[in-house]
C-alpha positions as CSV (number, residue, x, y, z in Angstrom):
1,X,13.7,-45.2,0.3
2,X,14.7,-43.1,-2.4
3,X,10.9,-42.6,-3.8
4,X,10.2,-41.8,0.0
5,X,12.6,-39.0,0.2
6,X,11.0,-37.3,-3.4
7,X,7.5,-37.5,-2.2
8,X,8.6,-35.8,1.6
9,X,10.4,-33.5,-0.4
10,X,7.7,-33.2,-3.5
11,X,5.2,-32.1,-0.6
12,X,7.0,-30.1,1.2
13,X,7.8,-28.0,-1.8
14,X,3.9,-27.7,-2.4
15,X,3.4,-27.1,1.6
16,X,5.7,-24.1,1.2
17,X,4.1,-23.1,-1.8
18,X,0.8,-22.8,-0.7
19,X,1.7,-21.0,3.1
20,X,3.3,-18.8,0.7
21,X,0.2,-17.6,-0.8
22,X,-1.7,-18.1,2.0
23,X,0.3,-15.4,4.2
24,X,-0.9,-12.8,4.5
25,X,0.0,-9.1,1.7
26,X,0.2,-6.1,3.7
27,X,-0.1,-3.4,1.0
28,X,1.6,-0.3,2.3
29,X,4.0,-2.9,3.3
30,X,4.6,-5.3,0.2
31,X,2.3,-3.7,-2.6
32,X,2.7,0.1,-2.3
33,X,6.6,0.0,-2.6
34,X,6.4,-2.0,-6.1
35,X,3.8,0.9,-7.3
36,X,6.1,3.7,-6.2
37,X,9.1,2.0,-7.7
38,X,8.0,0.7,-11.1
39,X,4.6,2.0,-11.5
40,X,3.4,6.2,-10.6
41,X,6.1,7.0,-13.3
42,X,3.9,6.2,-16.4
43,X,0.0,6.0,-14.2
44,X,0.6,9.0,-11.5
45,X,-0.4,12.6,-11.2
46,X,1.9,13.6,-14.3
47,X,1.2,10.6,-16.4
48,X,-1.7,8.5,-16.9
49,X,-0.2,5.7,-19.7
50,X,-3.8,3.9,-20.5
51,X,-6.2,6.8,-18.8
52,X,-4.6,4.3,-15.8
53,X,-3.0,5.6,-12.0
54,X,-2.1,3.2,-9.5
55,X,-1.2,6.3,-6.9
56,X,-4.8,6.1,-5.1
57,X,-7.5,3.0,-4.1
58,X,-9.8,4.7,-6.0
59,X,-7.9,5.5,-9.4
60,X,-6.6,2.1,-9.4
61,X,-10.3,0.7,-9.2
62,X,-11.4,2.3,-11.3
63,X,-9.2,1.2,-13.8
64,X,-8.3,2.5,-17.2
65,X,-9.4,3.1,-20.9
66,X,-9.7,-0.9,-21.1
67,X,-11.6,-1.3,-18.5
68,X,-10.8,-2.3,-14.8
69,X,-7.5,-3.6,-14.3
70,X,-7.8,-5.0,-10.8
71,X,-10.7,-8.1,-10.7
72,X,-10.8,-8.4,-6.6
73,X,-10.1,-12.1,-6.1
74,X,-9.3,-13.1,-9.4
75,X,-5.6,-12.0,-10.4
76,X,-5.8,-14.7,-13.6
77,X,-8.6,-11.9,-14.4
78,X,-6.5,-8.9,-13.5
79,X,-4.9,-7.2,-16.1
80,X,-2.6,-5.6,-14.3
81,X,-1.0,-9.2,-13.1
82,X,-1.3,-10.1,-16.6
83,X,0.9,-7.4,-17.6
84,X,3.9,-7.9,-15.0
85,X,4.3,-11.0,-15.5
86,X,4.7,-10.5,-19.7
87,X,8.2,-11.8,-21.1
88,X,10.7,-9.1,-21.1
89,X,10.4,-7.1,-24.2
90,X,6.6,-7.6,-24.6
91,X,4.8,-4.4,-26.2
92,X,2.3,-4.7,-23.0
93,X,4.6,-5.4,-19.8
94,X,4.3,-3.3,-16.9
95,X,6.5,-1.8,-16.4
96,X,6.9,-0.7,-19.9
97,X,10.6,0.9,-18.8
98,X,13.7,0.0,-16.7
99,X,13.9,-3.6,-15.0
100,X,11.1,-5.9,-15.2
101,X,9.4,-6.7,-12.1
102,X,11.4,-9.8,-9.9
103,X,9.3,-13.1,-9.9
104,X,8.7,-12.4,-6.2
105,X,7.1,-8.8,-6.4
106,X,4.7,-10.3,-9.2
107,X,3.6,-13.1,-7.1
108,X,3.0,-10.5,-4.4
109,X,0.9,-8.2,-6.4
110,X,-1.3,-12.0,-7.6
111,X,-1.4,-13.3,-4.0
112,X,-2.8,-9.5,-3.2
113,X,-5.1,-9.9,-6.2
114,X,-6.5,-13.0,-4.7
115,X,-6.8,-12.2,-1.2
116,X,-9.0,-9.4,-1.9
117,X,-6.5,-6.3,-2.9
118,X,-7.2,-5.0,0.4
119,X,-6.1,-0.8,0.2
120,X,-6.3,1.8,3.1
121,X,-8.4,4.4,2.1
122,X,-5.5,6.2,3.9
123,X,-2.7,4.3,1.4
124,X,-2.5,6.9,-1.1
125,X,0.7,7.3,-3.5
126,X,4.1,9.6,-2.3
127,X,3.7,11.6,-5.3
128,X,-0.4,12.6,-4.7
129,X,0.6,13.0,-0.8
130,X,3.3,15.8,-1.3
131,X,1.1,17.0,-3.9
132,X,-0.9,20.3,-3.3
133,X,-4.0,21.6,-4.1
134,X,-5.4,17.6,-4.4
135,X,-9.0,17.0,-5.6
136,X,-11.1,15.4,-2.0
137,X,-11.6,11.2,-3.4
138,X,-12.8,9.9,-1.0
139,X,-15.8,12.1,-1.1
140,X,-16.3,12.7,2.7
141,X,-17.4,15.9,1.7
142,X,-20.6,14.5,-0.1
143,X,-22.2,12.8,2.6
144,X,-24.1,10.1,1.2
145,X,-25.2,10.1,-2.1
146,X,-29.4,10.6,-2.6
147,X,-30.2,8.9,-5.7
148,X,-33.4,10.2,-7.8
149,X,-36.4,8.3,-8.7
150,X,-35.1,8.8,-12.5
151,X,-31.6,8.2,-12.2
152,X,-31.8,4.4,-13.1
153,X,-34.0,5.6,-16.0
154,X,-31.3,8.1,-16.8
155,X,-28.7,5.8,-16.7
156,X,-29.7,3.4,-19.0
157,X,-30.9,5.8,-21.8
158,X,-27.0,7.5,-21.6
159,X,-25.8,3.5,-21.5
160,X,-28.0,3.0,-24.3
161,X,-26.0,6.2,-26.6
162,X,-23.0,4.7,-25.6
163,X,-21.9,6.8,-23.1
164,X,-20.9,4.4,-20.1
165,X,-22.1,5.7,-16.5
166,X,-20.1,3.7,-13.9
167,X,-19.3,3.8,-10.1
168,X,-16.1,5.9,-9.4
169,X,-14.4,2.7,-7.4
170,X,-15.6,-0.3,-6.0
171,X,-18.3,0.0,-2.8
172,X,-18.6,3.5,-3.7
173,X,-22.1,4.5,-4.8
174,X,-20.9,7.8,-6.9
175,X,-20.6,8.2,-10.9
176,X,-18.8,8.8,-13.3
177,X,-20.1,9.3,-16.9
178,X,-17.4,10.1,-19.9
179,X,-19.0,11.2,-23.1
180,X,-15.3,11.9,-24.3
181,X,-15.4,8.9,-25.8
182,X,-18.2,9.8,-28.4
183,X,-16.3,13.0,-29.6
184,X,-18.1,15.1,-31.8
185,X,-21.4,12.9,-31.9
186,X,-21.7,14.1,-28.3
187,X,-24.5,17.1,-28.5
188,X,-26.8,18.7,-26.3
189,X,-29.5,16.1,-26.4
190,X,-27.1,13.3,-25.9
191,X,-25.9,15.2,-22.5
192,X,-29.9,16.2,-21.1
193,X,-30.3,12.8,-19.3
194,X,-27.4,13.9,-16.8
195,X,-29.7,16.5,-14.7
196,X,-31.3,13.3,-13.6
197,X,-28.1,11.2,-12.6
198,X,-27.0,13.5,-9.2
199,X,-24.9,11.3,-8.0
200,X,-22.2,12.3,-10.4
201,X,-18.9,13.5,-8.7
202,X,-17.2,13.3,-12.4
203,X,-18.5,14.4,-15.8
204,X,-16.3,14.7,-18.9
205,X,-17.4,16.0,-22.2
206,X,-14.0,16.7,-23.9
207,X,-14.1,17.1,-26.9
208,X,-18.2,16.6,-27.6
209,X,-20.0,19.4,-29.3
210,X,-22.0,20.6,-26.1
211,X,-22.8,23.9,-26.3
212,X,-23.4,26.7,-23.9
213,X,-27.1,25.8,-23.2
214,X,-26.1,22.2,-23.6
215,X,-24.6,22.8,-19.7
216,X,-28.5,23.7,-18.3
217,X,-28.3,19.9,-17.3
218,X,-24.9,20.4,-15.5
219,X,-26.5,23.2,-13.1
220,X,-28.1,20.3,-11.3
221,X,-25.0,18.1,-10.5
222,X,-24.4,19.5,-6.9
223,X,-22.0,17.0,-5.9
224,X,-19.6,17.2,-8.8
225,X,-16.4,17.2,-8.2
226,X,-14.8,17.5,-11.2
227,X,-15.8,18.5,-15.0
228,X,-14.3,18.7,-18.1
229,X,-14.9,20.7,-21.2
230,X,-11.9,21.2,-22.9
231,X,-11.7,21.3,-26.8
232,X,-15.6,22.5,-26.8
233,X,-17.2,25.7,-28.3
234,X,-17.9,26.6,-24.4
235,X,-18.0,30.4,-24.0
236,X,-18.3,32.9,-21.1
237,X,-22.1,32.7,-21.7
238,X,-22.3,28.8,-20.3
239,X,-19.9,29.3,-17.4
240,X,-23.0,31.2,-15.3
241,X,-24.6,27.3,-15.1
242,X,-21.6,26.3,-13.0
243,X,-22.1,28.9,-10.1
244,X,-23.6,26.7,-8.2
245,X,-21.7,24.0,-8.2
246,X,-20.4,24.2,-4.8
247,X,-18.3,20.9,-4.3
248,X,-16.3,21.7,-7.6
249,X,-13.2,21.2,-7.4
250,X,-11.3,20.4,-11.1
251,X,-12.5,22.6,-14.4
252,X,-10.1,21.9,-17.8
253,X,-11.8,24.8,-19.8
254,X,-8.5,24.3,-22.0
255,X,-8.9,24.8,-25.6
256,X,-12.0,27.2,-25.5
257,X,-13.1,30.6,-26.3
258,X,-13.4,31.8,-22.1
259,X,-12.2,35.1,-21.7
260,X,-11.7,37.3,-18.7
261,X,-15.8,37.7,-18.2
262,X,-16.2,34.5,-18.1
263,X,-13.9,34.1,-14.9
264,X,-16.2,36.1,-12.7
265,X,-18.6,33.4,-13.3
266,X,-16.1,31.3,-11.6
267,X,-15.3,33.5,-8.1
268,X,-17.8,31.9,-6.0
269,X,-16.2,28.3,-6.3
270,X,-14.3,28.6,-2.9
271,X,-13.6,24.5,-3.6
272,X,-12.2,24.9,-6.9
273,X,-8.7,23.5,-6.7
274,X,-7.4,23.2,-10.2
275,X,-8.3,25.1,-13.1
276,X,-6.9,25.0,-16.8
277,X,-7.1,27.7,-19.0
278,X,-4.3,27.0,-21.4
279,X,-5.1,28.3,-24.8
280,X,-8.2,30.7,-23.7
281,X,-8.4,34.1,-24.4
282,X,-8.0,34.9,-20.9
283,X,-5.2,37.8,-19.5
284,X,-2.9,38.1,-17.1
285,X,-5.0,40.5,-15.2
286,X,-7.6,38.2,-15.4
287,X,-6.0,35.2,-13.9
288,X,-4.8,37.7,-11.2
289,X,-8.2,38.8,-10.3
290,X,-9.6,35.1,-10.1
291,X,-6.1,34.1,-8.2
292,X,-7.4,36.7,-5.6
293,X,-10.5,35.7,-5.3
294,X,-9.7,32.1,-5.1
295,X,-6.4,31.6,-3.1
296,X,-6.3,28.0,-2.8
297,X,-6.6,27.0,-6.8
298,X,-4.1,26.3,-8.5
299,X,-4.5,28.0,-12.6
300,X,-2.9,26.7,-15.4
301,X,-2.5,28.3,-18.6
302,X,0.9,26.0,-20.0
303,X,4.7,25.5,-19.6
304,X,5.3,29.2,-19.5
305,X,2.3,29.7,-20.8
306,X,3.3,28.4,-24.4
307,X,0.8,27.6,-26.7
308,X,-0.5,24.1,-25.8
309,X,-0.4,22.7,-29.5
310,X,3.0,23.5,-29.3
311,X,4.4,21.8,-26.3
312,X,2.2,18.5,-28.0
313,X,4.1,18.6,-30.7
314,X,7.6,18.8,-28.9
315,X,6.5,16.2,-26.5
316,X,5.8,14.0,-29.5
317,X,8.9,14.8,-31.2
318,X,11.2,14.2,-28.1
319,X,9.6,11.0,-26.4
320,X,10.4,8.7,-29.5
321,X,13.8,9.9,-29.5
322,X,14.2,9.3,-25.2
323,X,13.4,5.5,-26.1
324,X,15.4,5.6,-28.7
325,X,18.4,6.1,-26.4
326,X,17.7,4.1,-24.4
327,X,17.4,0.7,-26.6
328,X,20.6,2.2,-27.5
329,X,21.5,1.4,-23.9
């Protein structure tokens, strides 16, 4: 009688189990919530912790600098369920501050894994939202994207440098290519093959040594949507290959030698949201005139426009001390 009992009560235990994570995860319902609490602090619009933000479908797709950390179907792949569900105290868990995530919102975020991480293109984070100007992700704007008979071609030879060349988020048939990555090996003829890849909505060469001709190849990229070039040798003489870039709507030019000129080149870009210029040689009067030409884009030139380096160093310096406090805690 008594081994009857157990094995009723053995398998109902296991029945609940699995209608547990059979039922159904709504995420704006059960998934969103645990992002916005614990999550768009450190991989939001402010912060990316990991090159990672979990505040829009395609962000979170795309995953971070280690790669994708969502593996639709597979959460025991997923290394975002990997990190939640890390001991307390673990250099890795997510959330890396505060209260750990409760055994229930991890086994939400795997059942959602597994069931397909099913996201409304319309489910986008509180923070990006409220936030205004915000670059277009979902690409509507593009139509559909027309690859060339060389792009495959194109692809592999930039693969083949090291430079990887990757859809933008999952079903989506626009690129990505980040030469950031290679730094200073980065040069002109590394960057040439991109003229054939159009389907590019996101190009970064941070930090490469393109030069101002080195950009010829970007002049073709009419769907890109956003493009950076900060810590190059980039001048007011390269900016004139951008003009036509008439989807663009991000440009970090922060870190190089643009002046005032160079901003005329600029005018035409009536989709250019968000522009940085911090630690440029360009004026107040300059930013005024481009401001006035372009309405709708937001221009940053720094925290009351202190010198970049600067505010790096004082974010270093206080951070440490932040956690610091709060071990104390």
């Amino acid at each position: 009688m008594k081994n009857s009992i157990l094995i009723l009560a053995v398998t109902g235990l296991l029945a609940g189990r699995v209608a547990g994570a059979d039922a159904k995860v709504d995420f704006v319902k059960d998934i969103q919530p645990i992002f916005e609490q614990a999550c768009i602090k450190c991989h939001g619009p402010e912060k990316q912790k990991g090159e990672l933000r979990l505040d829009s479908k395609a962000a979170a797709m795309k995953g971070g600098k280690d790669g994708p950390s969502i593996v639709v179907g597979q959460a025991d792949k997923s290394d975002l369920y990997h990190r939640v569900i890390l001991a307390p105290g673990s250099d890795d868990i997510m959330p890396s501050k505060g209260d750990p995530l409760t055994q229930a919102q991890a086994d939400l975020i795997r059942d959602w894994i597994n069931q397909g991480a099913v996201w409304p293109d319309s489910a986008v984070g509180k923070a990006v939202a409220e936030a205004a100007p915000t670059v277009d992700t979902t690409f509507t704007s593009l139509g559909e994207p027309q690859p060339t008979a060389g792009e495959a071609a194109a692809i592999a030879k930039l693969e083949a440098a090291g430079v990887p060349v990757r859809p933008i988020a999952m079903n989506l048939k626009w690129r990505e290519a980040n030469f950031h990555m290679l730094g200073t090996n980065a040069t002109d003829e590394t960057i040439a093959p991109i003229k054939d890849v159009v389907t590019l909505v996101e190009l970064n060469l941070a930090g490469t040594r393109v030069t101002d001709s080195g950009l010829q190849p970007v002049a073709s990229l009419a769907s890109l949507l956003t493009l950076h070039l900060e810590h190059t040798k980039i001048t007011d003489a390269g900016l004139p290959q951008l003009k036509n870039l008439s989807h663009l709507a991000y440009l970090n030019l922060f870190d190089t030698a643009i002046t005032d000129a160079g901003l005329e080149s600029l005018k035409g870009l009536k989709n250019l949201k968000r522009i940085y210029l911090w630690e440029t040689k360009v004026t107040d009067q300059g930013v005024e005139e481009l401001q006035k030409a372009l309405p709708n884009v937001q221009i940053s030139r720094g925290w009351e426009n202190e010198p970049a380096a600067k505010l790096a160093a004082v974010a270093q310096k206080e951070e440490p001390k932040a956690e610091k406090k709060e071990e104390k805690k």
